[in-house]
SELUM-388404 format. One record per residue (C-alpha): chain; z, y, x; residue number from 1. Coordinates in steps of 0.001 Angstrom, whole numbers, plus 500000, padded with zeros to 6 digits. Layout:
REM residues N
<unit->A | pz->Z | py->Y | px->X | pos->NUM>
...
//
This chain:
REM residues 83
<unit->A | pz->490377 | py->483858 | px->512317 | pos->1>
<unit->A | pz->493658 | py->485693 | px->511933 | pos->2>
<unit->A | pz->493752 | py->487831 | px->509112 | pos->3>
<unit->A | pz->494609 | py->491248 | px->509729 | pos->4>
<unit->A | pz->497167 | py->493258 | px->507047 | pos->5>
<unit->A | pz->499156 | py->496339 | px->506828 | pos->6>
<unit->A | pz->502969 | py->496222 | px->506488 | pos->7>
<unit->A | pz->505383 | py->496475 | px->503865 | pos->8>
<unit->A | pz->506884 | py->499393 | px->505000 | pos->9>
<unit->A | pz->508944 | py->502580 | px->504821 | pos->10>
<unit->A | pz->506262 | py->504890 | px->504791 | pos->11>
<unit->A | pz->504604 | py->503178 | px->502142 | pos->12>
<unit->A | pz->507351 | py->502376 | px->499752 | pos->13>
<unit->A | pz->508454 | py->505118 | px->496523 | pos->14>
<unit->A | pz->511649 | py->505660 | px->498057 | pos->15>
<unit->A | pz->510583 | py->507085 | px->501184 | pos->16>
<unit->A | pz->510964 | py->511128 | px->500531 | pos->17>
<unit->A | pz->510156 | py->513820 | px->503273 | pos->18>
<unit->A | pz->509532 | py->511034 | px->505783 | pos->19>
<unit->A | pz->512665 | py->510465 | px->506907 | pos->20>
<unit->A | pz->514967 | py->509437 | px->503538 | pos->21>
<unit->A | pz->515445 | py->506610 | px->501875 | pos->22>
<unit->A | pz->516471 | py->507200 | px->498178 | pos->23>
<unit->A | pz->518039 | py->504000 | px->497511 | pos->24>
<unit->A | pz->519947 | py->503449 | px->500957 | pos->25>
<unit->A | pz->520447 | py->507006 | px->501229 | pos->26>
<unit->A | pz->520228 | py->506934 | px->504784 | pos->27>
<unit->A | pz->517591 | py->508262 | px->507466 | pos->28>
<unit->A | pz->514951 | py->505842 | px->508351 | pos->29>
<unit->A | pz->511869 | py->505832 | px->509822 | pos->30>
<unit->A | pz->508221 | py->505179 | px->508483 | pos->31>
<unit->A | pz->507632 | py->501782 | px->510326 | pos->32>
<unit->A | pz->511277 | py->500157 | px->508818 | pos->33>
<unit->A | pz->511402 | py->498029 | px->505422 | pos->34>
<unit->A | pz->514091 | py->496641 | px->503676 | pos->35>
<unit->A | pz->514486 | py->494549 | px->500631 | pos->36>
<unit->A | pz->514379 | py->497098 | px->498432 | pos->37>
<unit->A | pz->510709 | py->498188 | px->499367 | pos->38>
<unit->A | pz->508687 | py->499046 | px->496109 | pos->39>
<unit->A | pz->505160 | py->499531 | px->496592 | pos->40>
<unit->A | pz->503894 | py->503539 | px->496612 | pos->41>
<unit->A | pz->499971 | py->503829 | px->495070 | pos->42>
<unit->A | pz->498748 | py->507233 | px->497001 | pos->43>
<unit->A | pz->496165 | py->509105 | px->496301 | pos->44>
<unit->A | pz->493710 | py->508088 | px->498777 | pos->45>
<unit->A | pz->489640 | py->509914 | px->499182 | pos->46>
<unit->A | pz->488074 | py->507432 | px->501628 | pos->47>
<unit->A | pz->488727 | py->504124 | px->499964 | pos->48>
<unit->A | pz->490474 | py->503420 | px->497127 | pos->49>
<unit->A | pz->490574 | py->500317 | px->495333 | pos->50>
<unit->A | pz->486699 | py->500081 | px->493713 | pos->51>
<unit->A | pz->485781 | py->499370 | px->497716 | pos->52>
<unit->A | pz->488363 | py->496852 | px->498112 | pos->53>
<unit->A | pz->487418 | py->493336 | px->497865 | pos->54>
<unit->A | pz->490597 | py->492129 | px->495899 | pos->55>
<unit->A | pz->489887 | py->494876 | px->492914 | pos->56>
<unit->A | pz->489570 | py->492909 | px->489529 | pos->57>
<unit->A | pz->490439 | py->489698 | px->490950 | pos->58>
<unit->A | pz->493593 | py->487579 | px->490988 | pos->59>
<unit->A | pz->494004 | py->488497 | px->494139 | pos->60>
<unit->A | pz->494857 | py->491975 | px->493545 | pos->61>
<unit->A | pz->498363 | py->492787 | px->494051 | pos->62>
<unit->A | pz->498838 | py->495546 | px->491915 | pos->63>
<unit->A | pz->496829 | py->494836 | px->489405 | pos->64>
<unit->A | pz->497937 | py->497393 | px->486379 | pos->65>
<unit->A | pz->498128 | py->500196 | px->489137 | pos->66>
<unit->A | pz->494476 | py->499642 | px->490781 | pos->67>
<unit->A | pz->492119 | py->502278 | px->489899 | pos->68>
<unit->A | pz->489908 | py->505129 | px->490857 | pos->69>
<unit->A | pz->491140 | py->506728 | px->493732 | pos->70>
<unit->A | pz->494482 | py->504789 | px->494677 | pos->71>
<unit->A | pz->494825 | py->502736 | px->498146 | pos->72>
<unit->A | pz->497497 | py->500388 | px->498292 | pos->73>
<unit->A | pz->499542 | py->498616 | px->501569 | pos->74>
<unit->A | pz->496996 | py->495517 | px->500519 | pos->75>
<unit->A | pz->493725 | py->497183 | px->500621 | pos->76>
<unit->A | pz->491097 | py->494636 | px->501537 | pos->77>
<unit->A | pz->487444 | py->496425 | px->502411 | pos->78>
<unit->A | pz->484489 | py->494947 | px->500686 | pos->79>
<unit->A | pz->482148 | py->493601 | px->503552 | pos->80>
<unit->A | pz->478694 | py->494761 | px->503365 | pos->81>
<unit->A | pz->476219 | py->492066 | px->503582 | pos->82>
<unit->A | pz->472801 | py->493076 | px->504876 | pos->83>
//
């Protein structure tokens, strides 16, 4: 099984401003584009957040001191429900 992940990219990265800037190239870019200068953005997110990903509290978890309440990162994992 392939496993499936979402992209280091522009539109999730902190210097990605009005959807279309890039603070630290200071050029126009689009969301889909990533560089090497991608830093990770935690958003507020009301769906799932990290306490329903499967990687919360575990070495797994990529950003470990950011995960919380309410925040979705690029790395979100969903628990799997097991009947």
């Amino acid at each position: 099984m392939m496993n499936v992940q979402l992209a280091k990219c522009c539109a999730n990265c902190e210097h990605f401003i009005n959807g279309q800037i890039c603070t630290k190239q200071e050029i126009t870019v689009s969301e889909n584009q990533v560089c090497e200068l991608y830093t990770f953005k935690p958003v507020i997110h009301h769906d799932d957040d990290c306490l329903k990903c499967s990687k919360f509290n575990t070495g797994n978890c990529a950003h470990p001191k950011k995960a919380s309440e309410g925040i979705m990162c690029t790395v979100w994992y969903p628990r799997m429900a097991h009947a």
